[in-house]
N, C-alpha and C positions, 0 to 999 in steps of 0.2 A: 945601441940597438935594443929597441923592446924584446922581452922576454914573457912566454906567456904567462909563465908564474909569479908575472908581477901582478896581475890582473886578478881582484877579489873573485872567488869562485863563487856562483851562485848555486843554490840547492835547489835539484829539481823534483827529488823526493828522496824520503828515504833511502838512503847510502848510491846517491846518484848527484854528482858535482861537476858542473861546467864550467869551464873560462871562456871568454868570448872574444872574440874579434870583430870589430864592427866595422866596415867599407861604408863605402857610399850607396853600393847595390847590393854587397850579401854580407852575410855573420859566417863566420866560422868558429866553430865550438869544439873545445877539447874535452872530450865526457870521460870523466873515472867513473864506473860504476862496480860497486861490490854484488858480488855471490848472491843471488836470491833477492836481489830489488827487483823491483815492478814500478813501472813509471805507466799510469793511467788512460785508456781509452781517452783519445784525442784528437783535436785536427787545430789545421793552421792556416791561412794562405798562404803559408810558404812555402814553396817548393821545396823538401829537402833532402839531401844526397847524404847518407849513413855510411860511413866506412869503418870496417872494423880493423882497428892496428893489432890489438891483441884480447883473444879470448873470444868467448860464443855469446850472441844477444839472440836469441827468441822472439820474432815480432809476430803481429798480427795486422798485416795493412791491407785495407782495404776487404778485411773478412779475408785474406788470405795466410796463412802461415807459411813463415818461412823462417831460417835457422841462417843464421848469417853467424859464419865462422872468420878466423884471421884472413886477411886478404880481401873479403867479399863487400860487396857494396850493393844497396837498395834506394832507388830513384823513386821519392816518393811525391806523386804530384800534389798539389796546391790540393787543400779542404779534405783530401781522405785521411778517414779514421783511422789510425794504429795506433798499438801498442806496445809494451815490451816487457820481457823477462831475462836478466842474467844467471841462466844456470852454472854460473862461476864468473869470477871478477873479470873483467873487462874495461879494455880502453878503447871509445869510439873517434869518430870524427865526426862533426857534421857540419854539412855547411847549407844555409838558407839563403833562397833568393825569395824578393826582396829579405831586406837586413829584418830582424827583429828585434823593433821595437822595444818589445815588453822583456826582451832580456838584457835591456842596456840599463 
């Protein structure tokens, strides 16, 4: 059985590290992120579903803030703009429909 931690982690910015899962229709991404990373005002066609396993992410989507703690999840639709902040280390999930691409 694969293990995610066989899968090279990609870097998505400073002190923010993915593993990927690539389908045939979506990616699913396992995010470590440390304390005080910011990952950049952006967008994707990807549809993607943000889950948070442990600790607080800070985002900005769609011009709107919101504070997603352990538990909570944000459905972010296809080409809107967010962002993020971990005001302390955190572990996400995320999963994209369609798969991307550009992180295989």
């Amino acid at each position: 059985m694969p293990s995610i931690n066989q899968i090279p982690a990609k870097l998505l910015s400073q002190g923010i590290l993915g593993n990927y899962i690539h389908g045939t229709d979506a990616t699913v991404g396992y995010v470590s992120i440390e304390k005080g990373s910011v990952l950049g005002l952006h967008h994707h066609i990807n549809e993607q579903i943000t889950y948070i396993v442990k600790g607080q992410l800070d985002m900005k989507i769609g011009g709107v803030e919101v504070s997603l703690k352990e538990g909570d999840y944000y459905v972010i639709p296809s080409n809107t703009p967010h962002e993020a902040f971990a005001p302390m280390d955190c572990v996400v999930i995320d999963v994209f429909t369609p798969v991307r691409e550009d992180y295989k």
